[in-house]
Biopython code that builds the backbone (N, CA, C, O; Angstrom):
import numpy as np
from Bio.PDB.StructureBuilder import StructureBuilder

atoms = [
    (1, "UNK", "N", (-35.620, -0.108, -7.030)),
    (1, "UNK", "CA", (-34.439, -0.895, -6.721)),
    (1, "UNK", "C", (-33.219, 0.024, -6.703)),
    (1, "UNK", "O", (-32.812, 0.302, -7.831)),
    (2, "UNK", "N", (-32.649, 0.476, -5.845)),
    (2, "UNK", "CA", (-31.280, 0.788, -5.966)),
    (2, "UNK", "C", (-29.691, 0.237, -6.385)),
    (2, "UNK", "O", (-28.954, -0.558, -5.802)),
    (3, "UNK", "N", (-29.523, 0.944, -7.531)),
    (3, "UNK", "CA", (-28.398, 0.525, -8.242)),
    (3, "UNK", "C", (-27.356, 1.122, -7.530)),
    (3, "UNK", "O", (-27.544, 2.271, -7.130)),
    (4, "UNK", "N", (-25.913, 0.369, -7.208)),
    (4, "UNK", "CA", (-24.381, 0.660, -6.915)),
    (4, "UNK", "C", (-23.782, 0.606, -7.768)),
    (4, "UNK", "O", (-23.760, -0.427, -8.438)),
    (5, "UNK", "N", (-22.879, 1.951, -8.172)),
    (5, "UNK", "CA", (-21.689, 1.332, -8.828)),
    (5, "UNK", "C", (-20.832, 1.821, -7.708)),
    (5, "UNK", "O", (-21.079, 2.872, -7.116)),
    (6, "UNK", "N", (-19.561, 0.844, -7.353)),
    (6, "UNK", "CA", (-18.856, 0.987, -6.752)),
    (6, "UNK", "C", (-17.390, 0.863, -7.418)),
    (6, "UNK", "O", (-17.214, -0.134, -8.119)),
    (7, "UNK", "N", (-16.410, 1.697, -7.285)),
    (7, "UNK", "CA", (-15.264, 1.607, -8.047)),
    (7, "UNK", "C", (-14.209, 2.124, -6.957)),
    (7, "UNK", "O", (-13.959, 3.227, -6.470)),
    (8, "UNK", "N", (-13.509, 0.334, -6.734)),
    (8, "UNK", "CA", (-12.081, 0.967, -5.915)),
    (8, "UNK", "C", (-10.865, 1.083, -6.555)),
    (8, "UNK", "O", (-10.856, 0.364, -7.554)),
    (9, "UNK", "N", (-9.796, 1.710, -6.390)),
    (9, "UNK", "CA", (-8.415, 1.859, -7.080)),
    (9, "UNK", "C", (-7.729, 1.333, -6.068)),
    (9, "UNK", "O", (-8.556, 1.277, -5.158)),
    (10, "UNK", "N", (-6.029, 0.626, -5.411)),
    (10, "UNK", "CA", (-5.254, 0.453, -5.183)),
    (10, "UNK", "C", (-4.189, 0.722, -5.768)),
    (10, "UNK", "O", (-4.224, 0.609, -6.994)),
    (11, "UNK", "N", (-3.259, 1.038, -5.312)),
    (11, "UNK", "CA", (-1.636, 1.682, -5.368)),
    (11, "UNK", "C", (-1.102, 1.428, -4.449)),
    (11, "UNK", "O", (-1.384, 1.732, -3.290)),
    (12, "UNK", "N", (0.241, 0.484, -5.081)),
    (12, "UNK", "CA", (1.322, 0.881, -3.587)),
    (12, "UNK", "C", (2.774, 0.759, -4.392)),
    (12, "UNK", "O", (3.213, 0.497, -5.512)),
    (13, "UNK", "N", (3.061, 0.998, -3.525)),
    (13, "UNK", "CA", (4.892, 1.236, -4.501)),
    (13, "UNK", "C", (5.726, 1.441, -3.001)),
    (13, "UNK", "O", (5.311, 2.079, -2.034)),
    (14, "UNK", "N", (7.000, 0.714, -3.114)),
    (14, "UNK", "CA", (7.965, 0.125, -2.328)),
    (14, "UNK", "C", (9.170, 0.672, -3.120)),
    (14, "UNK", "O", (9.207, 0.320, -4.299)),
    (15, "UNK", "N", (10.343, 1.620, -2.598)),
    (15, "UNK", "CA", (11.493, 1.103, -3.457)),
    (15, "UNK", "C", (12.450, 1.240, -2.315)),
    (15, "UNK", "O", (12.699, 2.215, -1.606)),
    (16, "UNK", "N", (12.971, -0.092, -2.311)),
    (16, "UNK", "CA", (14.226, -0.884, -1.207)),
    (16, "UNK", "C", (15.666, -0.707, -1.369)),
    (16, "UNK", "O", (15.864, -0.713, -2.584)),
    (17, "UNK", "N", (16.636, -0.571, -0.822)),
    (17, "UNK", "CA", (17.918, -0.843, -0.808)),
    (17, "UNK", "C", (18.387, -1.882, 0.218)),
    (17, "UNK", "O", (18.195, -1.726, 1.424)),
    (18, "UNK", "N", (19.099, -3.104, -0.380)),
    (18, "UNK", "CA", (19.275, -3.872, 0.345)),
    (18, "UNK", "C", (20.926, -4.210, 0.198)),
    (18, "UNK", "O", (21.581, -4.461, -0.813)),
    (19, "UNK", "N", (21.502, -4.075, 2.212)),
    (19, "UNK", "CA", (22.605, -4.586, 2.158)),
    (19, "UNK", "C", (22.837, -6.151, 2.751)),
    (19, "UNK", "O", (22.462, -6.418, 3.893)),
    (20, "UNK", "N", (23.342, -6.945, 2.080)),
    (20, "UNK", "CA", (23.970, -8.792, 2.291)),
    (20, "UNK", "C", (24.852, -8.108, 3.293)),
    (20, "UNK", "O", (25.782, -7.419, 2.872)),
    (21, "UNK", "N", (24.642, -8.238, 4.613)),
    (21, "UNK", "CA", (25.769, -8.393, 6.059)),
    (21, "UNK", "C", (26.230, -9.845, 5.568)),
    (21, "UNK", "O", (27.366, -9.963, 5.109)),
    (22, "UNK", "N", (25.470, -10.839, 5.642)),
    (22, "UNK", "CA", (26.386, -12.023, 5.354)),
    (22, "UNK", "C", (25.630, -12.770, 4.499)),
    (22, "UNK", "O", (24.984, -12.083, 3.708)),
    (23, "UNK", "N", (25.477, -14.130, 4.382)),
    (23, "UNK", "CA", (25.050, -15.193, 3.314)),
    (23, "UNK", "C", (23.483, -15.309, 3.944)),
    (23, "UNK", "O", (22.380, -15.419, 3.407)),
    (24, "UNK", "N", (23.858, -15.242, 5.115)),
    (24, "UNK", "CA", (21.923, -15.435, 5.795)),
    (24, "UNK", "C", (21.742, -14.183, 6.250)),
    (24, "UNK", "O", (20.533, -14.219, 6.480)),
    (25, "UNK", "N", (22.165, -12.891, 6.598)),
    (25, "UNK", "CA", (21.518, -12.245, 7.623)),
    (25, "UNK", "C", (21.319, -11.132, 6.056)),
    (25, "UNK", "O", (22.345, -11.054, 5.380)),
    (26, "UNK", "N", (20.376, -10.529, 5.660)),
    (26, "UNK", "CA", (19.708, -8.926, 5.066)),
    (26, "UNK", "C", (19.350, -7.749, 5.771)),
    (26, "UNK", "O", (18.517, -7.842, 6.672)),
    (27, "UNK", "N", (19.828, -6.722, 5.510)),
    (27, "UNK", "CA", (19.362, -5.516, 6.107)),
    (27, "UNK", "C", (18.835, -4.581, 4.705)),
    (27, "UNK", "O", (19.445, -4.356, 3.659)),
    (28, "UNK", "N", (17.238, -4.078, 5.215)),
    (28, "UNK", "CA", (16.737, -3.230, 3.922)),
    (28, "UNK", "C", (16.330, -2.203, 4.920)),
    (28, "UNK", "O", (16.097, -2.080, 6.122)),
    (29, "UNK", "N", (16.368, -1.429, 3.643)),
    (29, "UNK", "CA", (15.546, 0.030, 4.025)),
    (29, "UNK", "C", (15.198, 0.541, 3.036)),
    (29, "UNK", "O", (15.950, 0.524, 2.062)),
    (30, "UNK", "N", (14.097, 1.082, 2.986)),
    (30, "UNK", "CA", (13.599, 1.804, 2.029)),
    (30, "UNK", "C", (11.921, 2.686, 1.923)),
    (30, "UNK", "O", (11.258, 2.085, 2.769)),
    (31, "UNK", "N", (11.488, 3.203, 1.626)),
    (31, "UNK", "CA", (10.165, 4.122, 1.656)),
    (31, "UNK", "C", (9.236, 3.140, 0.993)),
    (31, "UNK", "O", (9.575, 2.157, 0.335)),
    (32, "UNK", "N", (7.633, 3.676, 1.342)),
    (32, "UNK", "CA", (6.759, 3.087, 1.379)),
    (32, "UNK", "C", (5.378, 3.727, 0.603)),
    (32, "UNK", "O", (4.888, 4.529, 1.398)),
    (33, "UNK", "N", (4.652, 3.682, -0.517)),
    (33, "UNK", "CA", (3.492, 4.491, -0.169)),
    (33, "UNK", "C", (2.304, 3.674, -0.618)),
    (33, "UNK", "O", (2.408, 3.108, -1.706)),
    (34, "UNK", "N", (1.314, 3.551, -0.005)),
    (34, "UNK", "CA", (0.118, 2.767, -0.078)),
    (34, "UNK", "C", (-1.040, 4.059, -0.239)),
    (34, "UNK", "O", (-0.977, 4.969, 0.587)),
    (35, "UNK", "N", (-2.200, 4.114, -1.436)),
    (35, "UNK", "CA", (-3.188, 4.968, -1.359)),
    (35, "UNK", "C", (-4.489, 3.696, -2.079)),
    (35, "UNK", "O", (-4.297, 2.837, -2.940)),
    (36, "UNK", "N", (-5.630, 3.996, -1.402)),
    (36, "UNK", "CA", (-6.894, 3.093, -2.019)),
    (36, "UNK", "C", (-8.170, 4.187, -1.725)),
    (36, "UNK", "O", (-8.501, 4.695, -0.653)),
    (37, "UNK", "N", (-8.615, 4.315, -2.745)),
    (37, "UNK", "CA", (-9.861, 5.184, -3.592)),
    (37, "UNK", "C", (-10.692, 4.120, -3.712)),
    (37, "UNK", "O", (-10.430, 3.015, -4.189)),
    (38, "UNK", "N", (-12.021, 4.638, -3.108)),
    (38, "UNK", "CA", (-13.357, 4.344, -3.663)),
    (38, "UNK", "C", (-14.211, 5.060, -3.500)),
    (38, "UNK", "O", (-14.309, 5.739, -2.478)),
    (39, "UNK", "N", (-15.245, 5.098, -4.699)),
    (39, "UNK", "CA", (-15.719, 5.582, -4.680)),
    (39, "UNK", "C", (-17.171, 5.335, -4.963)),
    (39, "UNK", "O", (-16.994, 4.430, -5.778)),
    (40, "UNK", "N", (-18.576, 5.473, -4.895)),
    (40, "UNK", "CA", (-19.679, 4.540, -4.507)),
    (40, "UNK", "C", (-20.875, 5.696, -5.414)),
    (40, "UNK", "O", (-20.577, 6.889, -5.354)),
    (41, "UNK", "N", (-21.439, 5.529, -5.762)),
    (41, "UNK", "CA", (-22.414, 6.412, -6.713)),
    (41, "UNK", "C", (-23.853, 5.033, -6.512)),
    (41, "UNK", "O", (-23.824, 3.831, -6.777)),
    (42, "UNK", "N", (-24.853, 5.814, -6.002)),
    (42, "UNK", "CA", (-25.820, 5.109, -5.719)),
    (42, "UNK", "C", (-27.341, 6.359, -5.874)),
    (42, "UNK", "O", (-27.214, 7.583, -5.835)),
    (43, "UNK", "N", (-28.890, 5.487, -6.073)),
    (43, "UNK", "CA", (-29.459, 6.917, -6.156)),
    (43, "UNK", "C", (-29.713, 7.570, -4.877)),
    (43, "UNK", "O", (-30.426, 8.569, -4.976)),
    (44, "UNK", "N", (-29.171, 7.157, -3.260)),
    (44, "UNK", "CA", (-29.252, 8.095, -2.052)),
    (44, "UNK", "C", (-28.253, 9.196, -2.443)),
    (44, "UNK", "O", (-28.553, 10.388, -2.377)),
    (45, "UNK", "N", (-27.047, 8.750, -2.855)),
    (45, "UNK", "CA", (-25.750, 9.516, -2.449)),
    (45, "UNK", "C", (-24.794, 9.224, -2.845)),
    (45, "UNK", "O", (-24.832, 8.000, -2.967)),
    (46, "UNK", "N", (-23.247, 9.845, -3.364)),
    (46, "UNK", "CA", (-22.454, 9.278, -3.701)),
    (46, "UNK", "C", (-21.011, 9.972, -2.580)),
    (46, "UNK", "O", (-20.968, 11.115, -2.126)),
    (47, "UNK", "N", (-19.943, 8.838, -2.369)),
    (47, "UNK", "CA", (-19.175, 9.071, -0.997)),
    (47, "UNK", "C", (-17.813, 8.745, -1.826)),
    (47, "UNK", "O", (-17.549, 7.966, -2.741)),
    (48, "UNK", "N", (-17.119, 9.641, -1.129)),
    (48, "UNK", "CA", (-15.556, 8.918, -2.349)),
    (48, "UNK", "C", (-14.855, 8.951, -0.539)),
    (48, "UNK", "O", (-14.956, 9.759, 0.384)),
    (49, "UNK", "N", (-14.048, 7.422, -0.739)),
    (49, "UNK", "CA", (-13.511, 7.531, 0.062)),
    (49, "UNK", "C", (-11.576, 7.699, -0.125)),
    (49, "UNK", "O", (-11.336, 7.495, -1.315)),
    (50, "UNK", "N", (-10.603, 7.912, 0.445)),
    (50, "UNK", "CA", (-9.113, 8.012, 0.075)),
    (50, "UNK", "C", (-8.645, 7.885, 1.486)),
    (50, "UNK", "O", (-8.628, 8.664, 2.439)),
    (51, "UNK", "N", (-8.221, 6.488, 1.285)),
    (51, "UNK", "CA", (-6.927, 6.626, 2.438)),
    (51, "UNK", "C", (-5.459, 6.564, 1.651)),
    (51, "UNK", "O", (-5.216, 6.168, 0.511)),
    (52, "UNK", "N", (-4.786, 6.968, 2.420)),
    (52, "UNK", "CA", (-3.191, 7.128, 2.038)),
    (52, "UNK", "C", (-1.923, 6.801, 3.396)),
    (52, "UNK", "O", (-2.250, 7.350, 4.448)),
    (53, "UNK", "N", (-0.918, 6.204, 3.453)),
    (53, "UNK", "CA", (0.127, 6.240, 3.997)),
    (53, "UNK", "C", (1.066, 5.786, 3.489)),
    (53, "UNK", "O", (1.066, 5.016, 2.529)),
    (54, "UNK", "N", (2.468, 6.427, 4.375)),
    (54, "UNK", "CA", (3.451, 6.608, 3.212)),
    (54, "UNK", "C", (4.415, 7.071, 4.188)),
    (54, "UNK", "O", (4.169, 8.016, 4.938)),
    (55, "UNK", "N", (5.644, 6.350, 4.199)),
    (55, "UNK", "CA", (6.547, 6.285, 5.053)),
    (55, "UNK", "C", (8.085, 5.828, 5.192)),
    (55, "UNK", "O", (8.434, 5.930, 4.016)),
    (56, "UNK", "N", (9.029, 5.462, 5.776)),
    (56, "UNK", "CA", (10.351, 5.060, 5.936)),
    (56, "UNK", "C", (9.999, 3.903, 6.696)),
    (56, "UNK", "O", (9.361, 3.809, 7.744)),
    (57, "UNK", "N", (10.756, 2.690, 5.674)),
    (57, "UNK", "CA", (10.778, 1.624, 6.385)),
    (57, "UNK", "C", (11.736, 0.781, 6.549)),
    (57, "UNK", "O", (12.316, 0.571, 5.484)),
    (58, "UNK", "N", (12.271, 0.047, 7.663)),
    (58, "UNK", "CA", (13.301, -1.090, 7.785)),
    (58, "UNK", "C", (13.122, -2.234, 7.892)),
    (58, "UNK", "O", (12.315, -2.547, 8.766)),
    (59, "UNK", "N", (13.659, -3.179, 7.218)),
    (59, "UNK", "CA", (13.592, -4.798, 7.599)),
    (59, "UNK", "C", (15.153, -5.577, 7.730)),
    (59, "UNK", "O", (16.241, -5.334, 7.208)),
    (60, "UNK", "N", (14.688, -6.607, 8.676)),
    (60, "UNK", "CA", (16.082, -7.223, 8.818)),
    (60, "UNK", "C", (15.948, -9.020, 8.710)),
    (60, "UNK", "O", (15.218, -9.521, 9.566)),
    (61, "UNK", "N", (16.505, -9.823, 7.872)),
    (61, "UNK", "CA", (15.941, -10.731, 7.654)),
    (61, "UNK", "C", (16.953, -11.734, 7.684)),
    (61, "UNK", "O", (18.026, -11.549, 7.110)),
    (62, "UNK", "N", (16.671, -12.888, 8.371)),
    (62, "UNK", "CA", (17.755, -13.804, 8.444)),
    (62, "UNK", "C", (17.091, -15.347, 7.746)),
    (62, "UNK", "O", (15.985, -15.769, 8.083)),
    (63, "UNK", "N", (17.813, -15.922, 6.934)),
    (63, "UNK", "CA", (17.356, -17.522, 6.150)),
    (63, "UNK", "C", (17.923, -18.186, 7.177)),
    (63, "UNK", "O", (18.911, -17.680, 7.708)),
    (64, "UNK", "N", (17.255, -19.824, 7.796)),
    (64, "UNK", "CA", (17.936, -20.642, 8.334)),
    (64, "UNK", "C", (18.180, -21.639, 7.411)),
    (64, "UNK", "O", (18.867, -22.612, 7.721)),
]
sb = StructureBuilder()
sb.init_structure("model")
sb.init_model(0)
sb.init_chain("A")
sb.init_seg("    ")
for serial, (resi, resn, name, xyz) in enumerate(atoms, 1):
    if name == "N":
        sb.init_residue(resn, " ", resi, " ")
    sb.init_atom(name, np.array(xyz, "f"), 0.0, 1.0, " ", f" {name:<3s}", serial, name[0])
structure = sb.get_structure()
C-alpha cells in the first residue's frame, strides 16, 4: 500500500496605503507577496513543489 504524506504551507502578506479622494471613491496601492510549498514524500518519490509571486499593486474602489 502506498503511504502519502503530503504537507502544504501558504503565505501571503499585503501591506496597503490608502488615500479617501472622497466619502465613496478609495485609491490604494501597495505590494504584494504570495508563496505556497508542498511538499509530498511517498515510497515512489518525494517532489517539493514552490510557487511564489510578488509584486506592486493598485486598487480603486468606489461604495454606492
Amino acid at each position: 500500500m502506498d503511504k502519502r504524506n503530503i504537507r502544504p504551507i501558504n503565505l501571503s502578506t499585503i501591506l496597503m496605503i490608502r488615500y479617501q479622494a472622497t466619502p465613496r471613491l478609495s485609491l490604494d496601492a501597495g505590494y504584494r507577496f504570495y508563496s505556497f510549498v508542498q511538499e509530498e514524500q511517498s515510497n515512489e518519490d518525494g517532489n517539493r513543489i514552490h510557487l511564489r509571486t510578488h509584486g506592486p499593486m493598485v486598487q480603486a474602489a468606489y461604495r454606492f
